[in-house]
Biopython code that builds the backbone (N, CA, C, O; Angstrom):
import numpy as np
from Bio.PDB.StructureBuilder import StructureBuilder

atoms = [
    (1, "UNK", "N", (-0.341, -5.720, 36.357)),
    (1, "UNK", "CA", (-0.825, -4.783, 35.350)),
    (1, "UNK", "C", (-0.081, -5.014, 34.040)),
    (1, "UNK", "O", (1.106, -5.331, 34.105)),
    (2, "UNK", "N", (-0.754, -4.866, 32.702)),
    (2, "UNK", "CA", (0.140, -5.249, 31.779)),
    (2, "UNK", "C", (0.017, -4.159, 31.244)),
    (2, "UNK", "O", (-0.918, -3.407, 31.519)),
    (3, "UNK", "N", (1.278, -3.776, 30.065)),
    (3, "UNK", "CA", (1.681, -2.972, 29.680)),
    (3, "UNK", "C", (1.464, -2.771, 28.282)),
    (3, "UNK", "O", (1.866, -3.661, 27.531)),
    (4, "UNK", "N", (1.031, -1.994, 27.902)),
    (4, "UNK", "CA", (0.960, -1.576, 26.134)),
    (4, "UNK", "C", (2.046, -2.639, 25.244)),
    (4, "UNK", "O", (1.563, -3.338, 24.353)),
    (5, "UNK", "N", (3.121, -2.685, 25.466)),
    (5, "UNK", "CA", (4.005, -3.532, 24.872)),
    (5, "UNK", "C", (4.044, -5.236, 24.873)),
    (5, "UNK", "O", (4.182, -6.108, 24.014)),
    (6, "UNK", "N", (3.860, -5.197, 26.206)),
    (6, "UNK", "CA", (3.951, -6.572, 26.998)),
    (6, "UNK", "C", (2.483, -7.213, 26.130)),
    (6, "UNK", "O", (2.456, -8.151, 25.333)),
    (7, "UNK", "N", (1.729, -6.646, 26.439)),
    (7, "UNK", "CA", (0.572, -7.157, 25.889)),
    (7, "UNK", "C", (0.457, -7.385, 24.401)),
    (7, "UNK", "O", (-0.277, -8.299, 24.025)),
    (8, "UNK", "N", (1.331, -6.395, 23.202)),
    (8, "UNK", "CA", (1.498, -6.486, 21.778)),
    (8, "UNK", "C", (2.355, -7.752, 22.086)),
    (8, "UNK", "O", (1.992, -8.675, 21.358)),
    (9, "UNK", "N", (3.006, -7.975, 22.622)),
    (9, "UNK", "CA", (4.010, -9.376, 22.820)),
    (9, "UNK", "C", (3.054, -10.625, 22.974)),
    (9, "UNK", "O", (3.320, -11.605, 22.278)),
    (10, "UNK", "N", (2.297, -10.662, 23.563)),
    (10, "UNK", "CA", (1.659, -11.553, 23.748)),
    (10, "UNK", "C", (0.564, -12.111, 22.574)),
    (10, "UNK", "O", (0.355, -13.212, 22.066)),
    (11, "UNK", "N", (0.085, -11.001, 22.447)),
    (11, "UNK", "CA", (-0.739, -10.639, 20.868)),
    (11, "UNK", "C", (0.084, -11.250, 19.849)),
    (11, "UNK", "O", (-0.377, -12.042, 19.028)),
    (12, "UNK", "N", (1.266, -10.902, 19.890)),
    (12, "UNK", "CA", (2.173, -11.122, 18.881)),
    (12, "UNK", "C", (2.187, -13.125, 18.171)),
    (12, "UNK", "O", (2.113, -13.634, 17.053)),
    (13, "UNK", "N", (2.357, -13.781, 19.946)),
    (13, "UNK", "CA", (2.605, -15.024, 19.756)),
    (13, "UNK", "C", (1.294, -15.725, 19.894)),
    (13, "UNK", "O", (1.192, -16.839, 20.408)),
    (14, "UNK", "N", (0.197, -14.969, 19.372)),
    (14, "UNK", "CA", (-1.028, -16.028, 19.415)),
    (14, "UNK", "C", (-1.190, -16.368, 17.633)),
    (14, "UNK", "O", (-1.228, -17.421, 16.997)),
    (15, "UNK", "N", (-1.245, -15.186, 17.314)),
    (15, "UNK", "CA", (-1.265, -16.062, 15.700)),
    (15, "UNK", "C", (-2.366, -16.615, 15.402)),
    (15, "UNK", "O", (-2.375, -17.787, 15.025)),
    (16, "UNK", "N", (-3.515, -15.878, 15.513)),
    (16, "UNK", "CA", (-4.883, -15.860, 15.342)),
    (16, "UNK", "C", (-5.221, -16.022, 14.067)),
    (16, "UNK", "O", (-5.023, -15.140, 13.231)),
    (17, "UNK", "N", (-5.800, -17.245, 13.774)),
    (17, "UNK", "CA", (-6.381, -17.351, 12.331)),
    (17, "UNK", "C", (-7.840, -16.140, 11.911)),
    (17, "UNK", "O", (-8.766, -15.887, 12.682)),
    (18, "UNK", "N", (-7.653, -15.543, 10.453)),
    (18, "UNK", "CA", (-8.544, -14.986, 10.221)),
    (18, "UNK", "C", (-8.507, -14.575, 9.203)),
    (18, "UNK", "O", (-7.512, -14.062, 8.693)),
    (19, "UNK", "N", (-10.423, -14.819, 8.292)),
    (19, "UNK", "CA", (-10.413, -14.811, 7.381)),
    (19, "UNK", "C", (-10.809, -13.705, 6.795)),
    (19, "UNK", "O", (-10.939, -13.825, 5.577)),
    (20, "UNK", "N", (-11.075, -12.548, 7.282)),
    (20, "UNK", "CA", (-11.312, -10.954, 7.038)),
    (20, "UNK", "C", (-9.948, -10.394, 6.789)),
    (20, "UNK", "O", (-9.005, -10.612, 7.550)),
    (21, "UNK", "N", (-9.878, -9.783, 5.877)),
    (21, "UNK", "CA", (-8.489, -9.100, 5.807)),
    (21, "UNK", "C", (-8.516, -7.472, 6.343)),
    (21, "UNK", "O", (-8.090, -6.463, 5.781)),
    (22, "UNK", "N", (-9.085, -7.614, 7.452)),
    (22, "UNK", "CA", (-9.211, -6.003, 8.574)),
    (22, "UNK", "C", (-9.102, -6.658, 9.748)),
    (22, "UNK", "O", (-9.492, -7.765, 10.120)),
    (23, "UNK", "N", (-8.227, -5.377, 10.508)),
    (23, "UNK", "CA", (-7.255, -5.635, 11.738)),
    (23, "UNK", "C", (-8.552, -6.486, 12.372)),
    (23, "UNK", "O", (-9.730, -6.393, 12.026)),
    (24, "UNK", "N", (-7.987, -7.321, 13.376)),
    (24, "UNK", "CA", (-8.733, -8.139, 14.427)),
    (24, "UNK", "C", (-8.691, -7.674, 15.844)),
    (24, "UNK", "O", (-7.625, -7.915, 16.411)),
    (25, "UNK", "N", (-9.556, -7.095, 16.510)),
    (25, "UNK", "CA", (-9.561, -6.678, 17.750)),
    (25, "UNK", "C", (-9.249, -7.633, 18.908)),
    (25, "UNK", "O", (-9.827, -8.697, 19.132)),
    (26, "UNK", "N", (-8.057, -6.988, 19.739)),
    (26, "UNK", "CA", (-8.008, -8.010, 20.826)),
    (26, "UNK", "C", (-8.112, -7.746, 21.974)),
    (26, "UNK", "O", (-8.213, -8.647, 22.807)),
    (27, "UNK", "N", (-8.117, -6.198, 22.381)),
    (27, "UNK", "CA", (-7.847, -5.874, 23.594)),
    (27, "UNK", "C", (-6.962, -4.241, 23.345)),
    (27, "UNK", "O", (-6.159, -3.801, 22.521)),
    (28, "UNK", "N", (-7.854, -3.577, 24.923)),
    (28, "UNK", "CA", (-7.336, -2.227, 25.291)),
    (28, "UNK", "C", (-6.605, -1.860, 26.249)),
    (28, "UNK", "O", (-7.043, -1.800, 27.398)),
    (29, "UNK", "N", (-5.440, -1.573, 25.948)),
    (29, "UNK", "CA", (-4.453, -1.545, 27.425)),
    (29, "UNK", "C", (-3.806, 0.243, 27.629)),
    (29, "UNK", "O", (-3.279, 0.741, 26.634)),
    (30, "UNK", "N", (-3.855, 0.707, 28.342)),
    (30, "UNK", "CA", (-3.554, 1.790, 28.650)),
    (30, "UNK", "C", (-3.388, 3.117, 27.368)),
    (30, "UNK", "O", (-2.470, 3.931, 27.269)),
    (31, "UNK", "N", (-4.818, 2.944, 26.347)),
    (31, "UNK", "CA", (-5.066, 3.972, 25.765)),
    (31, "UNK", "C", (-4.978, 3.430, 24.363)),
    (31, "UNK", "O", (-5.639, 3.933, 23.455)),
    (32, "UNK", "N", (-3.779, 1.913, 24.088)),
    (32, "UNK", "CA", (-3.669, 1.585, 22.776)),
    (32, "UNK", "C", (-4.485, 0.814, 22.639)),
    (32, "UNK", "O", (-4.931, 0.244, 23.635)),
    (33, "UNK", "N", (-5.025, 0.486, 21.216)),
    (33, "UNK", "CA", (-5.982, -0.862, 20.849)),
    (33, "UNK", "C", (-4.800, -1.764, 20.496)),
    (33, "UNK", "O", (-3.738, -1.515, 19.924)),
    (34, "UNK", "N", (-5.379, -3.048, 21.086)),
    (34, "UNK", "CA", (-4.317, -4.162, 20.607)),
    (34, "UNK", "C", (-4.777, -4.807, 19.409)),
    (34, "UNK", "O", (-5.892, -5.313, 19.534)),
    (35, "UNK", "N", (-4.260, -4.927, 18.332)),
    (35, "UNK", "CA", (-5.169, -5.900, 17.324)),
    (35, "UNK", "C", (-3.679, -6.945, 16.514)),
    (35, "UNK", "O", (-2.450, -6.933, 16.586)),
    (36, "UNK", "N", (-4.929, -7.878, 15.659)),
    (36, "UNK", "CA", (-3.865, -8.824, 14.867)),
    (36, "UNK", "C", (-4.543, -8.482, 13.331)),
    (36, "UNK", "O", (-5.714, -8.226, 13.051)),
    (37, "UNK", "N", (-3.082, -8.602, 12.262)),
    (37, "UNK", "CA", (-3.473, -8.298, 11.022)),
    (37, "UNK", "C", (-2.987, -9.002, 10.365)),
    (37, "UNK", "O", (-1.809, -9.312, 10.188)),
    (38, "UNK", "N", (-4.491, -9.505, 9.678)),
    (38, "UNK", "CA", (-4.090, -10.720, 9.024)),
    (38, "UNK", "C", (-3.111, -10.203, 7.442)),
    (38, "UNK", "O", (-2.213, -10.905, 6.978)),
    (39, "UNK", "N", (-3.515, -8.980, 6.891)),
    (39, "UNK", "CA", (-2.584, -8.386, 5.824)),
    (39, "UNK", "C", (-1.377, -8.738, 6.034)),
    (39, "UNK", "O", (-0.734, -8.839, 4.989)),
    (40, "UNK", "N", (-0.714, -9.007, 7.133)),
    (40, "UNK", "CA", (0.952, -8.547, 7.509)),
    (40, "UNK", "C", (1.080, -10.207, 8.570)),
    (40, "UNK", "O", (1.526, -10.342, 9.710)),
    (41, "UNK", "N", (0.581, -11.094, 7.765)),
    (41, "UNK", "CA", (1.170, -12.443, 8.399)),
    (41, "UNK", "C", (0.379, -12.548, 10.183)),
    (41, "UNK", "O", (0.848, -12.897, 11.266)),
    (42, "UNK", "N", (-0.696, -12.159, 9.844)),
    (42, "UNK", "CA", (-1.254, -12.347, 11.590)),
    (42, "UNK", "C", (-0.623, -11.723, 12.481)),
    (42, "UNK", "O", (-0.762, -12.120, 13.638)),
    (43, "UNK", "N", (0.272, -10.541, 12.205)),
    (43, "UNK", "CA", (1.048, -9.985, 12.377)),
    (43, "UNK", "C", (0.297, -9.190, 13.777)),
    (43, "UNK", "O", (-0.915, -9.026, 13.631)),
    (44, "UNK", "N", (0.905, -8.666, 15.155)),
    (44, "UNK", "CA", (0.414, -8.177, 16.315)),
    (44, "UNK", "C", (0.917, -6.254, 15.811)),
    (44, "UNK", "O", (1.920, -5.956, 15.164)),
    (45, "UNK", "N", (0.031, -5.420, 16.272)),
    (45, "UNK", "CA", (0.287, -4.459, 16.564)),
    (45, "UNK", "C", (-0.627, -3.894, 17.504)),
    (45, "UNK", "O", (-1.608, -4.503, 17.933)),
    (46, "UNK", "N", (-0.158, -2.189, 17.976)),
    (46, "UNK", "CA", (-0.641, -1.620, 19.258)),
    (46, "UNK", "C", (-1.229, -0.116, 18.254)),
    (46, "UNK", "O", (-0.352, 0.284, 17.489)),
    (47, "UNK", "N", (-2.246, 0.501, 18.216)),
    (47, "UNK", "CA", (-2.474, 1.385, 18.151)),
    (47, "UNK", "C", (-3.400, 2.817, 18.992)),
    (47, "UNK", "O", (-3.868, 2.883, 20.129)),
    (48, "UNK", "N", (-3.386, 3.834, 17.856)),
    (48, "UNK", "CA", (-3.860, 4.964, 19.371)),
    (48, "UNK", "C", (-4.101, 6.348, 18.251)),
    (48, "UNK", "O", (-3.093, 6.745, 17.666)),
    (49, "UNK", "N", (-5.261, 6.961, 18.012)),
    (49, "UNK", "CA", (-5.426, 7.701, 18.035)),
    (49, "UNK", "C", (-5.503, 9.553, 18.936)),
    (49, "UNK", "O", (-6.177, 9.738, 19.949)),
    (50, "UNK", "N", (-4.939, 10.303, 18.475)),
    (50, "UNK", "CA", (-4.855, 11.418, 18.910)),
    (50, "UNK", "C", (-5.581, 12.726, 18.842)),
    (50, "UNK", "O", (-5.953, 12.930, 17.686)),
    (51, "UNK", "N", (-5.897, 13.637, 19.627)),
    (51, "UNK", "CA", (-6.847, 14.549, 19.433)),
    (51, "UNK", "C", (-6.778, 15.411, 18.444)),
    (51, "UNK", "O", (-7.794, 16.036, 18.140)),
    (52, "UNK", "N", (-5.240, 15.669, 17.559)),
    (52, "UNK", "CA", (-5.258, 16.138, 16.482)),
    (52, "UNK", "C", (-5.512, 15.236, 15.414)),
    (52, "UNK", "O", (-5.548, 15.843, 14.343)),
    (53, "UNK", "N", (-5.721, 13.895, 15.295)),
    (53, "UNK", "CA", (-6.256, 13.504, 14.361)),
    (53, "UNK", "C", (-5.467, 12.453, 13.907)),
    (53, "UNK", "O", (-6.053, 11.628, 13.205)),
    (54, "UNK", "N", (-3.732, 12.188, 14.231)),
    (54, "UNK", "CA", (-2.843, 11.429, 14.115)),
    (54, "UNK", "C", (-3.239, 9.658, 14.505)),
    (54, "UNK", "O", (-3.445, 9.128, 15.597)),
    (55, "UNK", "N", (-3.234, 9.261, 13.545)),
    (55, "UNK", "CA", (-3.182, 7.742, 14.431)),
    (55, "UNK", "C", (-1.787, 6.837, 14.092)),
    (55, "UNK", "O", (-1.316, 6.599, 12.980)),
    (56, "UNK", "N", (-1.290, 6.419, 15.399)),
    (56, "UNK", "CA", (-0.127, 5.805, 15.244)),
    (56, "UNK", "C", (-0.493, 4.551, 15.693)),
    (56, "UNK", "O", (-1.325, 4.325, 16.571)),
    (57, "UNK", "N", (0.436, 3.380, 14.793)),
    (57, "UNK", "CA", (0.263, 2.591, 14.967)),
    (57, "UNK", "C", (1.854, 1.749, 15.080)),
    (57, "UNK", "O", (2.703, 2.243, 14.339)),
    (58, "UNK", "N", (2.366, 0.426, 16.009)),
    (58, "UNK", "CA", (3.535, 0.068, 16.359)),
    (58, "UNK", "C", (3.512, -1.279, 16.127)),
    (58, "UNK", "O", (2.708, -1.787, 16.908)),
    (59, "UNK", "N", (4.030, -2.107, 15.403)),
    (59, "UNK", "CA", (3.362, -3.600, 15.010)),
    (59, "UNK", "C", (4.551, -4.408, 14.981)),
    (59, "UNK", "O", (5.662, -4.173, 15.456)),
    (60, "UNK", "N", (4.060, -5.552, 14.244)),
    (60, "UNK", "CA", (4.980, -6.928, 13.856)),
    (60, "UNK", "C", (5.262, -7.241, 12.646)),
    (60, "UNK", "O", (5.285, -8.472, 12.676)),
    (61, "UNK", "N", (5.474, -6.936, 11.675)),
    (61, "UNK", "CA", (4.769, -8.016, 10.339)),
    (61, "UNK", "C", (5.142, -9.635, 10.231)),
    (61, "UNK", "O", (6.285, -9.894, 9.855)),
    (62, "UNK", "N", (4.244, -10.743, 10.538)),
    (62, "UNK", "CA", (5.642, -11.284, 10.665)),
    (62, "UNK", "C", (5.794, -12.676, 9.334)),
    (62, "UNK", "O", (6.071, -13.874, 9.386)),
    (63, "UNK", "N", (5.443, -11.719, 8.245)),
    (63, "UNK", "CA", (5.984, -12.171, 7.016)),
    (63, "UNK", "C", (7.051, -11.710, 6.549)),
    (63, "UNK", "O", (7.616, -12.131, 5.540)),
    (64, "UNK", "N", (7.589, -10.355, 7.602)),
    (64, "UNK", "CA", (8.403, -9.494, 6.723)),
    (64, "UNK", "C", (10.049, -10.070, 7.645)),
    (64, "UNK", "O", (11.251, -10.194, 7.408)),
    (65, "UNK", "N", (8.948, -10.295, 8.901)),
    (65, "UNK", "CA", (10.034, -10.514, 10.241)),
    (65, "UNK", "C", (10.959, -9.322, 10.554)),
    (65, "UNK", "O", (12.156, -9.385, 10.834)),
    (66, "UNK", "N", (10.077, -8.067, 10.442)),
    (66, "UNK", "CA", (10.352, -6.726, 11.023)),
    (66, "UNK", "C", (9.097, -5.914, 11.919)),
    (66, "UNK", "O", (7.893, -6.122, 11.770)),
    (67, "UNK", "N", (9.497, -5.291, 12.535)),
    (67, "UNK", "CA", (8.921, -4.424, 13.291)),
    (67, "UNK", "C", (8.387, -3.087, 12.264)),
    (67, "UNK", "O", (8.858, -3.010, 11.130)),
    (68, "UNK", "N", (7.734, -2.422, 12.580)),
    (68, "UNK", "CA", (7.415, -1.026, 11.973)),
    (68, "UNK", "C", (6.973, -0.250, 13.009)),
    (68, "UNK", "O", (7.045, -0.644, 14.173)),
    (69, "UNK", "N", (6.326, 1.274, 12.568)),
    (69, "UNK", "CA", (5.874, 2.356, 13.470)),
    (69, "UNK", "C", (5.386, 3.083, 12.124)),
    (69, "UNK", "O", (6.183, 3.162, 11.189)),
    (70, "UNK", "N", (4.000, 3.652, 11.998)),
    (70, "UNK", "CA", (3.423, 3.975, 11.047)),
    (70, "UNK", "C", (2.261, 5.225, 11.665)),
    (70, "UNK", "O", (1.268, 4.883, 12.306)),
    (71, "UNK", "N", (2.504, 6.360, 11.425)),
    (71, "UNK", "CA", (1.443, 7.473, 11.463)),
    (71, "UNK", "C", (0.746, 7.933, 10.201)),
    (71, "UNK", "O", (1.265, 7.825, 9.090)),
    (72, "UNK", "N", (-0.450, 8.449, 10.417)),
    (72, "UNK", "CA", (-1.664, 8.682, 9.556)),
    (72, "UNK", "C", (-2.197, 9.909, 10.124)),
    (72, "UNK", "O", (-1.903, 10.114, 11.302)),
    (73, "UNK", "N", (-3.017, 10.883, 9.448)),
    (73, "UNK", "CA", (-3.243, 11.679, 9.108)),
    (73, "UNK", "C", (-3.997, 12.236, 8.298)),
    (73, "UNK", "O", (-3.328, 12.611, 7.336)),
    (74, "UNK", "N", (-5.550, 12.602, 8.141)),
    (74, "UNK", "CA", (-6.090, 12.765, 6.879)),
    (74, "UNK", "C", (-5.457, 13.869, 6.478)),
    (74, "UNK", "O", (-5.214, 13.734, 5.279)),
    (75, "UNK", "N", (-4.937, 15.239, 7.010)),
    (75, "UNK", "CA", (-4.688, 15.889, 6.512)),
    (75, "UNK", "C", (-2.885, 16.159, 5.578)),
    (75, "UNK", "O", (-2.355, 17.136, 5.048)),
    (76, "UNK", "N", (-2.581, 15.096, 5.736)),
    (76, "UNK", "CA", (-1.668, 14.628, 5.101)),
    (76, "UNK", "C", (-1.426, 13.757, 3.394)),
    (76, "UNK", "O", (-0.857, 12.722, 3.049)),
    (77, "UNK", "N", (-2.344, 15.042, 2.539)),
    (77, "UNK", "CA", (-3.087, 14.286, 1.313)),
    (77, "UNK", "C", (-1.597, 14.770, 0.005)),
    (77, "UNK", "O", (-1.705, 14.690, -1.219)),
    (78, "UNK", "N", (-0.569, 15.155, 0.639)),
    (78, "UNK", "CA", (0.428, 15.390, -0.122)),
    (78, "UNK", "C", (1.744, 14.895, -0.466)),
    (78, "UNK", "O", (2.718, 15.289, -1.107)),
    (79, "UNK", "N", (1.395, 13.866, 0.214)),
    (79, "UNK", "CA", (2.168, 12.545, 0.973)),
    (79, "UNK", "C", (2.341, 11.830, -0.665)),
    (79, "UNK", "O", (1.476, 11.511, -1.481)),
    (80, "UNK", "N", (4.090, 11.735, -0.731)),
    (80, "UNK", "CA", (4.170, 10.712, -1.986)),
    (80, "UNK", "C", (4.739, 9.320, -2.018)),
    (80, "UNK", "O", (5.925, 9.081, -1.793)),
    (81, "UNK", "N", (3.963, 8.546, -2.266)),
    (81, "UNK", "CA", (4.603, 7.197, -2.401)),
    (81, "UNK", "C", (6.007, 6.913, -2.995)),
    (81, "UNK", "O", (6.356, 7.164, -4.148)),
    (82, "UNK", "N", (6.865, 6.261, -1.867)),
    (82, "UNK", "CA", (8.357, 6.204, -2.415)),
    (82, "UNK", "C", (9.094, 7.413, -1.966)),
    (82, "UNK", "O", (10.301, 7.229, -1.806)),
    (83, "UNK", "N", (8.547, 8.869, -1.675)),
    (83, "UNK", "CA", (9.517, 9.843, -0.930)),
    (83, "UNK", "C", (9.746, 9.650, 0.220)),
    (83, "UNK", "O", (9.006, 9.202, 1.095)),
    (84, "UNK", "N", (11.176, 10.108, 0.281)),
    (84, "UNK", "CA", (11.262, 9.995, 2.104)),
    (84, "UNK", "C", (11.405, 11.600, 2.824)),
    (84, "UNK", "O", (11.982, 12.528, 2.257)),
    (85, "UNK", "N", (10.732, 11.704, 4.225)),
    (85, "UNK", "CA", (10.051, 12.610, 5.035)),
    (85, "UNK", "C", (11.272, 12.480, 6.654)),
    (85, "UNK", "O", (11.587, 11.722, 7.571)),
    (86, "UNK", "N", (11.446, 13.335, 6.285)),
    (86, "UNK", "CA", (11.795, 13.841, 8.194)),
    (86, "UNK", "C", (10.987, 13.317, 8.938)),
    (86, "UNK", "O", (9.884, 13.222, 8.400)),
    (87, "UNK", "N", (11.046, 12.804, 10.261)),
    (87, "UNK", "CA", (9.899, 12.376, 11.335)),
    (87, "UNK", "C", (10.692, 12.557, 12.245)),
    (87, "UNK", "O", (11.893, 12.289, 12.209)),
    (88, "UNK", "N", (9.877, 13.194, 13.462)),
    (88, "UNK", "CA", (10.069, 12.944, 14.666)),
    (88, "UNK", "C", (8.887, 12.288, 15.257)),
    (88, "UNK", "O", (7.691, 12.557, 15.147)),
    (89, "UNK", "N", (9.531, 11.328, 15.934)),
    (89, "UNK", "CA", (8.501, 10.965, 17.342)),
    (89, "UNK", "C", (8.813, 10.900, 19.067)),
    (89, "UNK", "O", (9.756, 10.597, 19.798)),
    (90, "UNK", "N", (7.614, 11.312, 19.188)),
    (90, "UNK", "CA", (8.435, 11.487, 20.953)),
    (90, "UNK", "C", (7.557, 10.246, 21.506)),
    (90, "UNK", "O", (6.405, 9.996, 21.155)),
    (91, "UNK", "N", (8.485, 9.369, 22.631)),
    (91, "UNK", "CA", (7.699, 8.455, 23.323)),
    (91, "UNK", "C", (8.036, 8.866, 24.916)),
    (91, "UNK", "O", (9.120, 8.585, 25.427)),
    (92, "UNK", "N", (7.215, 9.405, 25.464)),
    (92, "UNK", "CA", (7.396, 9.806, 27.250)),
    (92, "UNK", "C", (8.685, 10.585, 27.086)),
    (92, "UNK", "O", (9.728, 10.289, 27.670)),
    (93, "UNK", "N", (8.482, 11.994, 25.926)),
    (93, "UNK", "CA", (9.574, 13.058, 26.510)),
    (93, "UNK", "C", (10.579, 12.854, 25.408)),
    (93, "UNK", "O", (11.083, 13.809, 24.817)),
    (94, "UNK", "N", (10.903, 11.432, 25.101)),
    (94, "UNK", "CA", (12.160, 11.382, 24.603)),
    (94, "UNK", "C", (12.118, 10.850, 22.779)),
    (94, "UNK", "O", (11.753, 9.780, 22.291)),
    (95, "UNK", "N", (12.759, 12.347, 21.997)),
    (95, "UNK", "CA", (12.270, 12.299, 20.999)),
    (95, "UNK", "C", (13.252, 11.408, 19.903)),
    (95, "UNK", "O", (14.463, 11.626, 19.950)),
    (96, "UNK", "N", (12.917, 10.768, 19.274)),
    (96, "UNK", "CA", (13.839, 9.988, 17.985)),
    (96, "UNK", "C", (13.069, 10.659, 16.742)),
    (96, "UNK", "O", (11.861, 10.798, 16.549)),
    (97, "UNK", "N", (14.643, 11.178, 15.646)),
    (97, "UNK", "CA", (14.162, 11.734, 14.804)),
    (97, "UNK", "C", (14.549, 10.084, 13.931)),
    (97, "UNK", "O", (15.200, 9.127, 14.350)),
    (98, "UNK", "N", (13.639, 10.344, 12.230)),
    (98, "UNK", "CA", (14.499, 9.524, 11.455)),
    (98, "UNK", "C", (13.701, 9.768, 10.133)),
    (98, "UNK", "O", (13.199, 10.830, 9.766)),
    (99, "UNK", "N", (13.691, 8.735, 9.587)),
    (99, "UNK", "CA", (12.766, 9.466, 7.794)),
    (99, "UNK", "C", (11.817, 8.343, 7.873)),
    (99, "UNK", "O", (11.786, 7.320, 8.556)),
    (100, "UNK", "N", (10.855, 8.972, 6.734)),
    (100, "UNK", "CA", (9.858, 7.945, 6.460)),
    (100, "UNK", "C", (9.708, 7.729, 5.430)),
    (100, "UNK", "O", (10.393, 8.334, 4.606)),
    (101, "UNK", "N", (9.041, 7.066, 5.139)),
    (101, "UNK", "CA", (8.763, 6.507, 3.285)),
    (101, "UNK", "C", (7.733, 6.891, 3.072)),
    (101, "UNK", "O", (6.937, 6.558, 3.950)),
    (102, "UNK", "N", (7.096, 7.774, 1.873)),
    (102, "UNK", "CA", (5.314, 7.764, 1.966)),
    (102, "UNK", "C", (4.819, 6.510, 1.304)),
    (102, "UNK", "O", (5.596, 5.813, 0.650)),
    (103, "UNK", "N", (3.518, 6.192, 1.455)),
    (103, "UNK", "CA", (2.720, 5.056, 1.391)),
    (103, "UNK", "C", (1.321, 5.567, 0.439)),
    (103, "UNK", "O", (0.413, 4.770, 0.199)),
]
sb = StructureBuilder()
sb.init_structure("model")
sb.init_model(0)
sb.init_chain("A")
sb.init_seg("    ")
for serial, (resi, resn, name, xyz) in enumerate(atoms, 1):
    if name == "N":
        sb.init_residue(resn, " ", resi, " ")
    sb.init_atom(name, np.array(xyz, "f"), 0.0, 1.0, " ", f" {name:<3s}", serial, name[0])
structure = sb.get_structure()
């Protein structure tokens, strides 16, 4: 069985050419969409929408040769580019606080 992660790993090292600059679909593994983005160096990430409306997304860039974790929100229209935000996220229970940058 593969795993949400395991599988962005794998995603990660294919490095899919593409000439659309919108995410590339690769595959659904236990609730996340797997895709590659060509914006962020063919870059692999895992995403997942939520019933309140949140979509998180967990990636690669690998022009930047960093990792990220990025949530969205339409109702989040107060959001300023360059401020930084309190965040918590919980993954299975266990919560990490830290800041965010708005976008």
């Amino acid at each position: 069985m593969r795993t949400p992660l395991a599988a962005a790993a794998v995603c990660a090292a294919l490095f899919l050419p593409a000439a659309a600059q919108e995410l590339v679909f690769w595959d659904t593994v236990a609730g996340w969409d797997i895709h590659v983005d060509p914006t962020l160096g063919n870059g692999c990430l895992i995403q997942a929408e939520y019933d309140n409306g949140a979509l998180v997304r967990i990636g690669f860039d690998t022009d930047q040769g960093m990792g990220y974790v990025t949530a969205f929100h339409a109702d989040w229209g107060d959001v300023v580019e360059g401020e930084t935000y309190p965040v918590v996220f919980d993954l299975d229970g266990q919560a990490y606080q830290g800041e965010a940058v708005g976008l």
